[in-house]
Backbone bond lengths (Angstrom), bond angles and torsions (degrees), N, CA, C in turn:
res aa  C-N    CA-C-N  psi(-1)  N-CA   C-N-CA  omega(-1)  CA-C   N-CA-C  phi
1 X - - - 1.437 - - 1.520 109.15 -
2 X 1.258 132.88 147.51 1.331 109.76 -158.69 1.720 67.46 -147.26
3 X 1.015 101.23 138.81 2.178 141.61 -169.57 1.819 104.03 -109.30
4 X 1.050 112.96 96.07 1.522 114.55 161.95 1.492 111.43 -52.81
5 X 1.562 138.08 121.39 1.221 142.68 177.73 1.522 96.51 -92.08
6 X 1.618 136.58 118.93 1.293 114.45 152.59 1.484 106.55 -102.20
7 X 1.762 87.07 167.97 2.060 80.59 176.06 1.071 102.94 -73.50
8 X 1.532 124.88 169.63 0.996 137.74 153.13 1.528 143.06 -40.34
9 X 1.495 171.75 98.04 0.840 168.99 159.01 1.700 130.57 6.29
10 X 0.836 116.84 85.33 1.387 95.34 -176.62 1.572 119.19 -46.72
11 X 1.509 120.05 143.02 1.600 103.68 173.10 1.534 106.27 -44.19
12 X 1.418 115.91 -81.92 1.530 100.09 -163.40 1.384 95.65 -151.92
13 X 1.606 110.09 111.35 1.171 135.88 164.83 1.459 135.59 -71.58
14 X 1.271 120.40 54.06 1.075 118.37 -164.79 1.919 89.11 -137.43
15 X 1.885 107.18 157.73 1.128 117.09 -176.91 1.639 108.20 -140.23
16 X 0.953 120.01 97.26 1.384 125.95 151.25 1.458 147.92 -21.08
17 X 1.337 152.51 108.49 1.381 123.65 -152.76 1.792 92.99 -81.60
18 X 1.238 121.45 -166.92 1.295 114.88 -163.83 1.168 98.99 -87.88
19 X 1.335 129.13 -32.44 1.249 134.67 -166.95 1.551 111.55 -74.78
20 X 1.309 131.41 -13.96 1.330 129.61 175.89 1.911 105.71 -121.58
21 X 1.409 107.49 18.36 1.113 93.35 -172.18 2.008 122.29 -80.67
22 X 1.039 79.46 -18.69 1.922 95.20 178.50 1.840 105.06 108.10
23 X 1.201 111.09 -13.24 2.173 105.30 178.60 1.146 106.08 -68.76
24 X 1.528 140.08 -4.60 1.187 112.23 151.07 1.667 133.52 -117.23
25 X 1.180 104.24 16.71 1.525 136.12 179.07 1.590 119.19 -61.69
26 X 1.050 109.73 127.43 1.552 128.95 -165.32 1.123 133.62 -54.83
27 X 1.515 95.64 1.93 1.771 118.26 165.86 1.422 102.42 -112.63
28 X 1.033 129.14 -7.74 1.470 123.40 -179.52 1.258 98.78 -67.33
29 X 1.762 112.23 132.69 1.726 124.57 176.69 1.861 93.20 -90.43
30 X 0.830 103.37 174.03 1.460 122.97 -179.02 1.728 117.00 -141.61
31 X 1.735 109.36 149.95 1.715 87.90 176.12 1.117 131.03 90.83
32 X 0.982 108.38 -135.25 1.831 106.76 -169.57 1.952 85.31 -124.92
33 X 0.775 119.79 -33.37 1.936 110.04 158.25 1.550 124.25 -47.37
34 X 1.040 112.81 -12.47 1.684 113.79 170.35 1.444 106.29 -55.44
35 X 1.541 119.61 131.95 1.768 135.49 155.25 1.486 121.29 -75.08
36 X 1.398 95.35 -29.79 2.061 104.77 174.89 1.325 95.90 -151.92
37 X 1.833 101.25 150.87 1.332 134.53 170.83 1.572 104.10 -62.04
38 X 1.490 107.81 63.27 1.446 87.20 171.99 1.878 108.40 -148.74
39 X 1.010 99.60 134.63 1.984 90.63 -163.69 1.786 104.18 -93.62
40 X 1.310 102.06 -30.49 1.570 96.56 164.21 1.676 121.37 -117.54
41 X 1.459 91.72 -177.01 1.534 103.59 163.49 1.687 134.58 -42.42
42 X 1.164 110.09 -60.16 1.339 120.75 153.47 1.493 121.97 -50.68
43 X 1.018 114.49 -59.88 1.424 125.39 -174.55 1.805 97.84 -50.92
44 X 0.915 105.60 -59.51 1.797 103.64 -175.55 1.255 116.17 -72.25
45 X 1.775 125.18 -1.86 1.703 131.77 174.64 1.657 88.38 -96.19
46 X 1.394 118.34 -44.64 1.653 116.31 -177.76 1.772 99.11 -41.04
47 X 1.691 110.93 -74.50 1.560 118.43 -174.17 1.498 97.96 -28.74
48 X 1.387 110.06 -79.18 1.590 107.81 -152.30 1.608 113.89 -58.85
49 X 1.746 117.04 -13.61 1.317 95.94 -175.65 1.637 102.62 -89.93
50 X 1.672 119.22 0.98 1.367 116.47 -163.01 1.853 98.30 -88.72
51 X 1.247 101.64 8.04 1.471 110.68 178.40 1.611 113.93 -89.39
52 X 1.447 98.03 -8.71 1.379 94.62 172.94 1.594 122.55 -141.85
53 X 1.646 93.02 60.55 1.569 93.64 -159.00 1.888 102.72 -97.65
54 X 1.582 102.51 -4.76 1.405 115.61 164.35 1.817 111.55 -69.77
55 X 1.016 117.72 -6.03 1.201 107.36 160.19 1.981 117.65 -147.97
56 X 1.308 93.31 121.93 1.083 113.02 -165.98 1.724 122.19 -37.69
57 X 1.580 85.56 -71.87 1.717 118.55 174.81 1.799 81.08 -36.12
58 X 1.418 123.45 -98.33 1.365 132.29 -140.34 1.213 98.14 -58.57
59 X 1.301 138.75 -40.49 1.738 126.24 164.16 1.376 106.16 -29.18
60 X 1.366 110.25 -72.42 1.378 107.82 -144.07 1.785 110.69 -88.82
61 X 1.534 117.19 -0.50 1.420 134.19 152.13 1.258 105.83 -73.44
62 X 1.641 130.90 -39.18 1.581 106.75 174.27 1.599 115.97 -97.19
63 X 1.637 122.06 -18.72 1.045 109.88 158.80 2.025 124.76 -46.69
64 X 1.361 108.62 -56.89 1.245 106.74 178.19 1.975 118.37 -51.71
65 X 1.026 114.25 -43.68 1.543 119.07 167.12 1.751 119.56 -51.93
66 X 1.762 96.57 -42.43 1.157 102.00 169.45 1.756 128.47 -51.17
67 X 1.486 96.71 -48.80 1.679 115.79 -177.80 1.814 98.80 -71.76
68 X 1.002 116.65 -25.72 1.321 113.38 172.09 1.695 124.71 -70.34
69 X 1.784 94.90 -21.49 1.649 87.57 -164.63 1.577 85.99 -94.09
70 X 1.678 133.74 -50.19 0.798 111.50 -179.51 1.394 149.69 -62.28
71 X 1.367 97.18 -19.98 1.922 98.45 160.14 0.927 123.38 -79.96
């Protein structure tokens, strides 16, 4: 029986130009006030989807929504 291996998925591959990325956006905390290690937009959709990389299905149902909101 021969099993197709694919690679894995990256959480979420997508790149922003700087200018739409959200690091300088008016909700961005700064400092020692930051809630997550994350300086942009992406970077803080990466965290929250790496919260659910124990389940497959819901990764890749909120990854796809994800790539939707940010483009």
């Amino acid at each position: 029986m021969n099993v197709v291996s694919h690679a894995p998925e990256p959480v979420l591959a997508i790149a922003l130009p700087a200018t739409l990325d959200g690091s300088t956006g008016t909700n961005r905390a700064s400092g020692a006030h930051r809630q997550i290690a994350a300086n942009t937009d992406v970077e803080a959709v990466r965290l929250w989807l790496a919260e659910y990389a124990a389940s497959p299905h819901t990764l890749r149902s909120y990854r796809k929504e994800a790539v939707r909101l940010l483009l």
